[in-house]
C-alpha angles and dihedrals in degrees: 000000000000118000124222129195125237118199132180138179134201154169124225113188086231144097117263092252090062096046088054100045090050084045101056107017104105093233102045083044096060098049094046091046099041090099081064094066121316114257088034111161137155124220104208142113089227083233117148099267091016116143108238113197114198117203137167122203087286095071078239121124144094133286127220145164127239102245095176136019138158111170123258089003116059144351125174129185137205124218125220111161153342135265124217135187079350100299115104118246117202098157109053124102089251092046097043085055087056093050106114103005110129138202120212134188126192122195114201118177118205133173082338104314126093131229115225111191114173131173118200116191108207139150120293087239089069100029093111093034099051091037082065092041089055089050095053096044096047100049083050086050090052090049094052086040086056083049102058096034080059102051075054109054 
C-alpha cells in the first residue's frame, strides 16, 4: 500500500495558547475530531514518548507514540499499529502498513492568529475521504479555538 499526505493549513483568529488547548483537551478533542469517525477520543498524557491510543465508538481505531512535542507550537505522532474491538494490533497486514506514518501539526502566531499547519500520512484508499474529513474538523477546531480566544478577551 502506497501512502499519501494529506496537508492542511488554517487560520484560527486566536492566540497559539488557545489552539493548543481546543486541540489536546479531551472535551474540546472529541468535538473537533469527531468528521474523522463519531465517538473519536484519544487516551495520552501529550508527553514527549507517550503512547497515544486513538479509538471511535467502536473501540476501533490506531495507536501511536508522541515522537515530538514543544508546547503551543508543534506534536507529531507516530503511528505503529491499529486497535479493534478495543485490543492493539501491531502484527497484522493493516497494522504492519500504519507502522511508521506519522501526523504533524505546527502551530505559527502571527499579529494574534495562529497558523495551523498539519500533515497526516495515510493509505492511498482514504486519502479523499479523510482530506474531507480533515476540512470539516478543522474549521470546527477553529471555531472552538475563537471560542475560547473570546471567554478570554
Amino acid at each position: 500500500m502506497k501512502n499519501r499526505t494529506i496537508r492542511k493549513t488554517i487560520t484560527i483568529n486566536a492566540p497559539k495558547e488557545q489552539v493548543w488547548e481546543a486541540m489536546m483537551q479531551d472535551k474540546y478533542y472529541q468535538e473537533w475530531t469527531a468528521p474523522f469517525s463519531e465517538g473519536s477520543k484519544v487516551e495520552t498524557d501529550w508527553e514527549l514518548g507517550s503512547k497515544a491510543v486513538f479509538t471511535d465508538k467502536s473501540g476501533s481505531g490506531i495507536v501511536g507514540r508522541v515522537v515530538e512535542k514543544e508546547p503551543y507550537k508543534t506534536v507529531t505522532v507516530e503511528f505503529e499499529g491499529m486497535v479493534r474491538e478495543g485490543k492493539e494490533d501491531y502484527e497484522s497486514e493493516e497494522a504492519r502498513q500504519v507502522k511508521g506514518s506519522r501526523e504533524s501539526y505546527v502551530l505559527t502566531e502571527e499579529n494574534g492568529s495562529t497558523r495551523l499547519d498539519t500533515s497526516s500520512e495515510m493509505g492511498e484508499e482514504y486519502y479523499e475521504q479523510m482530506s474531507q474529513a480533515w476540512d470539516k474538523a478543522l474549521q470546527k477546531l477553529k471555531q472552538l479555538a475563537e471560542g475560547l480566544a473570546e471567554k478570554t478577551v
